[in-house]
Residue frames relative to the residue before (quaternion, step in Angstrom):
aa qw qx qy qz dx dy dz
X 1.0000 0.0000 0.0000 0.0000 0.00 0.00 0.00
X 0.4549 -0.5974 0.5663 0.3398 3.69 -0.75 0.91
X 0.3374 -0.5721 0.7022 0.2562 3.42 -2.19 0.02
X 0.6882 -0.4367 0.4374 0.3799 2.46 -1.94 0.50
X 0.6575 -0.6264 0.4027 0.1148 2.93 -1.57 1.12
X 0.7636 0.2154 -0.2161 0.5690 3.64 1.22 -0.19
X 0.0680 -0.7658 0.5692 -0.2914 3.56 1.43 1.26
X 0.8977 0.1958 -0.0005 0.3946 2.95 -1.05 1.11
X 0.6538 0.4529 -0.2901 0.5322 3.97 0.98 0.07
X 0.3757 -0.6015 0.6737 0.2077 3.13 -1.58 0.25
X 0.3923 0.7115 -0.5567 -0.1730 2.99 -1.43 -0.04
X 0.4331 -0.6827 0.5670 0.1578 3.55 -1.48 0.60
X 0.2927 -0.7850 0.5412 -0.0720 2.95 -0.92 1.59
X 0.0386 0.8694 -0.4882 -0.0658 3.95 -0.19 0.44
X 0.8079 0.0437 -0.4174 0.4136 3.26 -0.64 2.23
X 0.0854 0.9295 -0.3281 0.1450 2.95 1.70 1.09
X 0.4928 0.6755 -0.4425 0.3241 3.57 1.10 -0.34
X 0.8279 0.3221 -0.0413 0.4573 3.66 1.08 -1.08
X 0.8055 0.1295 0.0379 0.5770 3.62 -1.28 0.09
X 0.9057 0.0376 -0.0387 0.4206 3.11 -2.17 -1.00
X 0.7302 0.4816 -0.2600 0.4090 3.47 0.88 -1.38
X 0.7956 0.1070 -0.3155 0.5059 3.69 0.46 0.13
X 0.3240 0.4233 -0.7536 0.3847 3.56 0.46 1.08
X 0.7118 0.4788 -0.2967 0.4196 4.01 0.37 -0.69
X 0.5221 0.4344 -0.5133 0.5246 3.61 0.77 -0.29
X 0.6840 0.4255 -0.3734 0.4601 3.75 0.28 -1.62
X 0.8980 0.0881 -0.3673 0.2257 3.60 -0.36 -0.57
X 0.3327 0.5718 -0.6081 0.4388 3.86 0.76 1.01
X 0.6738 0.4415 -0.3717 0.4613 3.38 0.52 -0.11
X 0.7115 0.4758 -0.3095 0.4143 3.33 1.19 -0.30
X 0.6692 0.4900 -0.2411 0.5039 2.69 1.77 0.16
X 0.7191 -0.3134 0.1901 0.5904 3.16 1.39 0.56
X 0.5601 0.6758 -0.3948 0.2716 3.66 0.33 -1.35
X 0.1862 -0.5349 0.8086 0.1594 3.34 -1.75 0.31
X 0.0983 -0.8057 0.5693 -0.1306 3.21 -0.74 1.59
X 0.3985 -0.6159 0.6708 0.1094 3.59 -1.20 1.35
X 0.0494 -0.6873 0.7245 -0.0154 3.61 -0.83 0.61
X 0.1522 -0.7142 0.6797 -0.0691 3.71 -0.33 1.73
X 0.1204 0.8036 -0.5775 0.0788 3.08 -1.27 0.62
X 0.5123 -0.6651 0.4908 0.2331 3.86 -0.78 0.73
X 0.7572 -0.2714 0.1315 0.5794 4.00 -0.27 -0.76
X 0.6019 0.6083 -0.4489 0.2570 3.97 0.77 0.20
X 0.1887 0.9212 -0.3400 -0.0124 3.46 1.03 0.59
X 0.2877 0.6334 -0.4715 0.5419 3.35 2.27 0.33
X 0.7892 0.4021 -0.2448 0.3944 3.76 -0.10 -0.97
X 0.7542 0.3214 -0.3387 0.4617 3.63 0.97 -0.71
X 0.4650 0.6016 -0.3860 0.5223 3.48 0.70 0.21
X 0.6432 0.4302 -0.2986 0.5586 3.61 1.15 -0.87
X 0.7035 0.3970 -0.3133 0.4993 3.41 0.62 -0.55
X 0.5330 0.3515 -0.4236 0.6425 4.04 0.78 0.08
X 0.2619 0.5519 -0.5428 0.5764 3.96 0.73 -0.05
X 0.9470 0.2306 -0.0735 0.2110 2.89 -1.31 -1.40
X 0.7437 0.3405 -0.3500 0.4565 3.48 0.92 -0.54
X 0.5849 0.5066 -0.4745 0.4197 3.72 1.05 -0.06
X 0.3662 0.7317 -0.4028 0.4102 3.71 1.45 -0.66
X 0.7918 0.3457 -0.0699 0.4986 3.52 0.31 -1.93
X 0.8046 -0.3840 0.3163 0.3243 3.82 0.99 0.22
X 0.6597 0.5727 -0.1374 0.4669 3.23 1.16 -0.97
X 0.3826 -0.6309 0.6606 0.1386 3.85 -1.27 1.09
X 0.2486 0.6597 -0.6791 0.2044 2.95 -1.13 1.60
X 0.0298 0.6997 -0.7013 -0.1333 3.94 -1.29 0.20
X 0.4948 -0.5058 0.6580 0.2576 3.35 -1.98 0.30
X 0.0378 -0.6982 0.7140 -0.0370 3.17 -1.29 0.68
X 0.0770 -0.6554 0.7297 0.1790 3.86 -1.28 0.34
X 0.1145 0.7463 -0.6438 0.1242 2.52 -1.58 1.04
X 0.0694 -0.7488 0.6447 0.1373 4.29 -0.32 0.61
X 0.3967 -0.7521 0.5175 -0.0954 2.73 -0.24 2.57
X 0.6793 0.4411 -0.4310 0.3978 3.88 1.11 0.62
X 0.6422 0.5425 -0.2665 0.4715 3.12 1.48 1.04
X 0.5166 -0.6993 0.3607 0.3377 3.46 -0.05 0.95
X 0.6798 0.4803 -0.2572 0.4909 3.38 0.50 -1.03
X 0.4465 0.6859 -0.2565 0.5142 3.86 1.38 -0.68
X 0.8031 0.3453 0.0379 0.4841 3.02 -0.14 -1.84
X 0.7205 0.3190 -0.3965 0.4711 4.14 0.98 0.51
X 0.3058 0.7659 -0.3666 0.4307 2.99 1.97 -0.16
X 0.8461 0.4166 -0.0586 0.3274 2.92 0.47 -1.81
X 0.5314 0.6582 -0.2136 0.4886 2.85 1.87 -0.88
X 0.6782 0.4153 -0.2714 0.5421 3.89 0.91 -1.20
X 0.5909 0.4978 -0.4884 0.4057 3.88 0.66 -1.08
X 0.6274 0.4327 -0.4345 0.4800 4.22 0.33 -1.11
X 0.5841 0.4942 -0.4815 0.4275 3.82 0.09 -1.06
X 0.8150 0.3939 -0.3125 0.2882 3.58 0.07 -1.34
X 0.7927 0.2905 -0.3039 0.4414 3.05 0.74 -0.90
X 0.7382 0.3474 -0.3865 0.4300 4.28 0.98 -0.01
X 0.5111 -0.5951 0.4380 0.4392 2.80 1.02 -0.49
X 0.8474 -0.0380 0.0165 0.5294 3.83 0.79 -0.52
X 0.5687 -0.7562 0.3230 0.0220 3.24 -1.66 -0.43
X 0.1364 0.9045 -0.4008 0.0511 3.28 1.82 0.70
X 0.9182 0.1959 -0.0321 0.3427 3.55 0.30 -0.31
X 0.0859 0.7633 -0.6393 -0.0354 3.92 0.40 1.06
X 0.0091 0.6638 -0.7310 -0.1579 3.50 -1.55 0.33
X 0.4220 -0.7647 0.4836 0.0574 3.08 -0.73 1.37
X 0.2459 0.8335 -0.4736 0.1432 4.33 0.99 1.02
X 0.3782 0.5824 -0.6631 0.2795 3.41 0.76 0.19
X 0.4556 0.6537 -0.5990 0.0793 3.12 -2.18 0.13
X 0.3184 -0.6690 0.6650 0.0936 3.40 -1.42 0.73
X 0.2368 -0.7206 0.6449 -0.0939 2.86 -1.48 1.57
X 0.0987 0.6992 -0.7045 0.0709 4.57 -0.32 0.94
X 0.1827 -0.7284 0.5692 0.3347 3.04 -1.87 -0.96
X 0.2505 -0.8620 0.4214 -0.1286 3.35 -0.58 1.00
X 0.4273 -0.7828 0.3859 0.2359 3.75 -0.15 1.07
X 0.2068 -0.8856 0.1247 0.3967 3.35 0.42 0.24
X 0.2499 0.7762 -0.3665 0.4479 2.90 2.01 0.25
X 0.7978 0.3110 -0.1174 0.5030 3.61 0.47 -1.04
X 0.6227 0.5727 -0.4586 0.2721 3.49 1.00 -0.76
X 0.5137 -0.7462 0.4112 0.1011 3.97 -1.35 1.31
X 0.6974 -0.3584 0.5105 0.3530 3.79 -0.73 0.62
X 0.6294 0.4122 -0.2173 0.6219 3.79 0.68 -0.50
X 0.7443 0.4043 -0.2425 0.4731 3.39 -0.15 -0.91
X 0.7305 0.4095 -0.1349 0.5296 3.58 0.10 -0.86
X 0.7387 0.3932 -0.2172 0.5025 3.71 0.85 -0.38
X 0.5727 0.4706 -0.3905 0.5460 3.51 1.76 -0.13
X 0.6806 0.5874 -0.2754 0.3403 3.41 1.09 -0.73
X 0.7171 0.4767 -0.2794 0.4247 2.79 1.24 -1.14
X 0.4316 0.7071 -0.2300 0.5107 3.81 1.58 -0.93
X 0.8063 0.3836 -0.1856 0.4101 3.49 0.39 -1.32
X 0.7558 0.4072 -0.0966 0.5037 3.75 1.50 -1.23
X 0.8393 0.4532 -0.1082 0.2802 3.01 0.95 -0.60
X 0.7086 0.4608 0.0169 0.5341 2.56 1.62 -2.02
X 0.7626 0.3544 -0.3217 0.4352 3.34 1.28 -0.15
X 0.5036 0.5605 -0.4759 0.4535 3.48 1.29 0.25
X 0.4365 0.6450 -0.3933 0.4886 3.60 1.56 -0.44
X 0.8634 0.1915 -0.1558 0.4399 3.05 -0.50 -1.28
X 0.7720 0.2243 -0.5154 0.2969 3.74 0.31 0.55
X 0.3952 0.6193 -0.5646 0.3762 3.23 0.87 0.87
X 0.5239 0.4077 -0.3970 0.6338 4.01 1.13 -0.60
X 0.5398 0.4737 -0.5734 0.3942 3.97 -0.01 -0.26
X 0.8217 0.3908 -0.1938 0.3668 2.90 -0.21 -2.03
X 0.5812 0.7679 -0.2272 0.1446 3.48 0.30 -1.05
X 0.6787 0.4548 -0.1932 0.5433 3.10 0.99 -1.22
X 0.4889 0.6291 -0.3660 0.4809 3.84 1.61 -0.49
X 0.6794 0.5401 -0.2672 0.4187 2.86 0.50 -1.46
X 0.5600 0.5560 -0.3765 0.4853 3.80 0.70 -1.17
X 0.7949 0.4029 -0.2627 0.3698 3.45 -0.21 -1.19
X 0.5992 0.5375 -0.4073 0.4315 3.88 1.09 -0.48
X 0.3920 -0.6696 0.4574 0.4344 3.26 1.11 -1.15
X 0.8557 0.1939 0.0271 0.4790 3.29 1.01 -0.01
X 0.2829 0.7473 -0.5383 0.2678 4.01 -0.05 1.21
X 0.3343 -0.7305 0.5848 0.1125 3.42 -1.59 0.71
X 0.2132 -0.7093 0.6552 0.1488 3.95 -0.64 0.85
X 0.2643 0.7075 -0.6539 -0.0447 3.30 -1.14 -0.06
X 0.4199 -0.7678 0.4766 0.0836 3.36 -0.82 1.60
X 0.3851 -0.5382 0.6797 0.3163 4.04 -0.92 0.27
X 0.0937 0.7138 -0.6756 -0.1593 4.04 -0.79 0.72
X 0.1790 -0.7869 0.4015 0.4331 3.34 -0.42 -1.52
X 0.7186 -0.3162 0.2897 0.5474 4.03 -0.75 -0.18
X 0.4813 0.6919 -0.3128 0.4379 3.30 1.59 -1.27
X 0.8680 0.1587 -0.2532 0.3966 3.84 0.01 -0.95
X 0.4996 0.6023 -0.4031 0.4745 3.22 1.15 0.95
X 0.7938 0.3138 -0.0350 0.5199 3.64 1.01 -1.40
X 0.2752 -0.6238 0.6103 0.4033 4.31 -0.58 0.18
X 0.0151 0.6504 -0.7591 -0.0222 3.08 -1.39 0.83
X 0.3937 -0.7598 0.4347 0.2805 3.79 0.00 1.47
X 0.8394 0.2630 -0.2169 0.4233 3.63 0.78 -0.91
X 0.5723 0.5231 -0.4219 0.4698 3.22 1.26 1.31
X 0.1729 0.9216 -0.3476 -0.0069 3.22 1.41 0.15
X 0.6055 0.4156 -0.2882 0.6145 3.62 0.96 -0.98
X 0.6053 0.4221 -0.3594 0.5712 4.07 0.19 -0.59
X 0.8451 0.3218 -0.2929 0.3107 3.49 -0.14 -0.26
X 0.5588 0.6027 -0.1900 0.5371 2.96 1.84 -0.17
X 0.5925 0.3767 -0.2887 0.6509 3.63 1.02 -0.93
X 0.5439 0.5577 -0.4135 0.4713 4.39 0.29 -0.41
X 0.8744 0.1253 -0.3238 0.3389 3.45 0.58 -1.07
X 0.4185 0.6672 -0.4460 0.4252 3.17 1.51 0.70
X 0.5637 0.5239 -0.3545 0.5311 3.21 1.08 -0.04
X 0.5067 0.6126 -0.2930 0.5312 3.62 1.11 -1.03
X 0.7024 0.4903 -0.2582 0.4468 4.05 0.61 -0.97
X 0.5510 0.7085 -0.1483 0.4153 2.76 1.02 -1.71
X 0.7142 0.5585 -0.1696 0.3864 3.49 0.50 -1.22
X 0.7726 0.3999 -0.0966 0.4835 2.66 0.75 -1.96
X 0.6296 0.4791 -0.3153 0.5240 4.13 1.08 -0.17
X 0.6619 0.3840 -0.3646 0.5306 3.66 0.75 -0.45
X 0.5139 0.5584 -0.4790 0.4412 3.92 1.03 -0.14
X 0.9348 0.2202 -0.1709 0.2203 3.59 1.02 -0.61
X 0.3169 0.5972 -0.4140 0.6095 2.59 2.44 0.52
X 0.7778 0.4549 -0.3015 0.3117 3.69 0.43 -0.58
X 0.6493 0.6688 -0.2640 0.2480 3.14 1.17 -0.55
X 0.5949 0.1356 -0.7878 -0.0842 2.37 -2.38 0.34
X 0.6669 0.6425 -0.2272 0.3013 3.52 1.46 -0.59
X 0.6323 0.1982 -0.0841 0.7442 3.45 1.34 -0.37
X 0.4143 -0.6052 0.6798 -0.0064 3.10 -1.75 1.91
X 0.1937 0.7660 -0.6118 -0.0384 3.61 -0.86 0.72
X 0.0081 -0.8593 0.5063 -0.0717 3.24 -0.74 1.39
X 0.3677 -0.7473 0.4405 0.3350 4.00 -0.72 0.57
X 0.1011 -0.6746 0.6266 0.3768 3.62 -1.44 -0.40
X 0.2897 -0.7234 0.6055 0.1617 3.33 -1.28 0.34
X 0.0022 -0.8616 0.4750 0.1788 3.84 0.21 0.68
X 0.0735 0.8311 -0.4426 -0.3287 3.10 -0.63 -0.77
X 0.8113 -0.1420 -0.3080 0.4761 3.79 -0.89 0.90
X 0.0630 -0.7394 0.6697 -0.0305 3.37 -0.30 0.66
X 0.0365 -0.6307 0.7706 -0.0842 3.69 -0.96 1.17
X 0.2103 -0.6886 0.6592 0.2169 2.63 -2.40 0.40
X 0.7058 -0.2350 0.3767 0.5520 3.85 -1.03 -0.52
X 0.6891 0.3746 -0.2958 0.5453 3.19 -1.36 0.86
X 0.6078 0.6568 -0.1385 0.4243 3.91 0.29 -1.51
X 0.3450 -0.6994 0.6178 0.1008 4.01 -0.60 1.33
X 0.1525 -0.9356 0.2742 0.1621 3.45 -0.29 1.69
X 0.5857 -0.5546 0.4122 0.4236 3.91 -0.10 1.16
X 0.0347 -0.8286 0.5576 -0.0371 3.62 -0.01 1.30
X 0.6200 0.3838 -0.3898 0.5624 3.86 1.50 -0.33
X 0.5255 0.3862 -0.5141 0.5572 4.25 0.71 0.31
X 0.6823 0.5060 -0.3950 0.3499 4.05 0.42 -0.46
X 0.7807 0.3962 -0.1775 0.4494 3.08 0.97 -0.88
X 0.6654 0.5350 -0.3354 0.3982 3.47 1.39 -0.09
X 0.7301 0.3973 -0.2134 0.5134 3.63 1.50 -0.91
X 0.7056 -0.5397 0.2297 0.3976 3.09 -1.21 1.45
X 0.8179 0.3930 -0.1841 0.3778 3.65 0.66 -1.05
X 0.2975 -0.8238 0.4777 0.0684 3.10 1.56 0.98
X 0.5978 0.3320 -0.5163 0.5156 3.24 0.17 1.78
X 0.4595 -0.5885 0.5394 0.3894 3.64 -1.72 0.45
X 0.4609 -0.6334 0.4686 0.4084 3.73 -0.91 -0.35
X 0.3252 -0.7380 0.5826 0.1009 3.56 -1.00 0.32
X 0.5412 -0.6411 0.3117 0.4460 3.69 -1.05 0.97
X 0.5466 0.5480 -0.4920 0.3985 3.82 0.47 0.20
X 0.5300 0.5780 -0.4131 0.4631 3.76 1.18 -0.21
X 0.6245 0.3995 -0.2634 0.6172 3.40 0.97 -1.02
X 0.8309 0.3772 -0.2946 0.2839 3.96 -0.26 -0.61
X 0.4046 0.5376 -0.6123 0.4152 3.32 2.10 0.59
X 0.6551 0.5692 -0.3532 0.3495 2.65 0.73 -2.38
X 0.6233 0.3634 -0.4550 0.5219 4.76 0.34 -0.22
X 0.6299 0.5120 -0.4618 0.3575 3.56 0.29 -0.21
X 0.4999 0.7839 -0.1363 0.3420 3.46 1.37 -0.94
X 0.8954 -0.0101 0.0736 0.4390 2.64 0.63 -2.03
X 0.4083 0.6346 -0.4805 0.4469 2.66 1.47 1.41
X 0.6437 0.5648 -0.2708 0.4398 3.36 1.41 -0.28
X 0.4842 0.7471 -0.3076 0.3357 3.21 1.70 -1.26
X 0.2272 -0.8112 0.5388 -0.0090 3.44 -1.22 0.59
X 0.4940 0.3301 -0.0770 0.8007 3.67 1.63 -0.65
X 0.7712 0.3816 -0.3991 0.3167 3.55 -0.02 0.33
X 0.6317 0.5803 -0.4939 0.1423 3.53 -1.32 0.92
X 0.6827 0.2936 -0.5018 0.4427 3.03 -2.06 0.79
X 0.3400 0.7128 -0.4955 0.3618 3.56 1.13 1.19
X 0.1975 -0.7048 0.6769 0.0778 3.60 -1.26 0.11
X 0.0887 -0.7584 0.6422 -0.0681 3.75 0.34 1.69
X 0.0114 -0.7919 0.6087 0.0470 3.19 -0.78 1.12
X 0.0866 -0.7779 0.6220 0.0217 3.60 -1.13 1.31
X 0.5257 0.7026 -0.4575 0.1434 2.78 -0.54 1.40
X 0.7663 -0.3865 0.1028 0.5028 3.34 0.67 1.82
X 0.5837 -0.5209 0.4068 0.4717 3.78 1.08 -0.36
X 0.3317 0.8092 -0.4694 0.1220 3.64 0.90 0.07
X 0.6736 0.5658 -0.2815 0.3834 3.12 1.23 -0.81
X 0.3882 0.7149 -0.3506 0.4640 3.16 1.73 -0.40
X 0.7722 0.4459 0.0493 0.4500 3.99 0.65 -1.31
């Protein structure tokens, strides 16, 4: 019988306690992974989610950390070293999503966004990275969104930090390479249970459905395995862009 496909790896997940971020913690562990579950102030929920994957067999810990700080983000970086020993896999899903006129929108606003999307997918890719070099071998994979692809006027700052993330990607694929794959996702509505269901995105994309965090935690399963693949932007998102 074959193994699991991510036998034997680490990876570090950032805002893993919730949504998008712990469908992907949970299924890298189903896929074998030892899995860091970072998190900001939800440490009920990420703990539930290390709950659940040590339950099913699987090596995980919770860690806090506000991955838009350097000093943060080596924290986190030394706690995985100590306790796996390495680093095969960072997906980079924190982020915060509002809306905001842009006339009115404040120095604050726009500086959390940009801090929260941008600046922290930055600065743990220079964390992690230089690990990754020395193994011989690591996968990035960024959180983008439809946002750094499409103008949504009252998303301006959100759509702006996304397609900076969208760059981002596509430059660390060739500063990093040949040893480290860096690729983006690009979701688009993703809901969970519980959640009022976007009936004008259902009714507009071909696959007349929202997406769900298991859409996002194939399309990671993917391009963490992938081998020929990077500086891509896999968008999942029912065909909207199509419309």
């Amino acid at each position: 019988m074959p193994g699991k496909p991510f036998e034997g790896q680490v990876a570090v997940v950032t805002g893993a306690a919730k949504r998008i971020g712990r469908s992907i913690a949970l299924r890298l562990s189903a896929e074998g992974a030892s899995v860091v579950v970072n998190y900001a102030t939800s440490k009920k929920e990420a703990e539930a989610v290390v709950s659940e994957i040590t339950s099913a067999g699987g090596r995980a810990f919770a860690i806090q950390a506000d991955v838009t700080q350097r000093a943060e983000v080596r924290k986190l970086v030394s706690a995985t070293q100590r306790e796996f020993g390495r680093i095969d896999i960072l997906v980079n899903n924190v982020g915060v999503f509002f809306p905001a006129n842009f006339l009115e929108l404040t120095d604050e606003q726009w500086d959390r966004v940009m801090n929260t999307n941008l600046r922290s997918q930055f600065l743990c890719c220079q964390e992690v990275a230089p690990l990754m070099k020395r193994q011989g071998r690591g996968r990035i994979i960024n959180l983008a969104s439809l946002g750094g692809l499409l103008a949504w006027p009252s998303y301006t700052h959100y759509c702006v930090s996304k397609a900076g993330s969208i760059q981002l990607t596509r430059c660390l694929a060739r500063a990093l390479a040949p040893e480290i794959l860096v690729n983006a996702i690009a979701p688009g509505t993703i809901q969970f249970p519980g959640e009022l269901p976007d009936e004008e995105y259902i009714r507009r994309v071909p696959l007349h459905r929202t997406g769900t965090g298991d859409d996002i935690a194939d399309a990671v399963v993917y391009l963490a395995a992938a081998d020929f693949v990077t500086g891509q932007i896999m968008v999942v998102d029912g065909g909207r862009t199509l419309v």
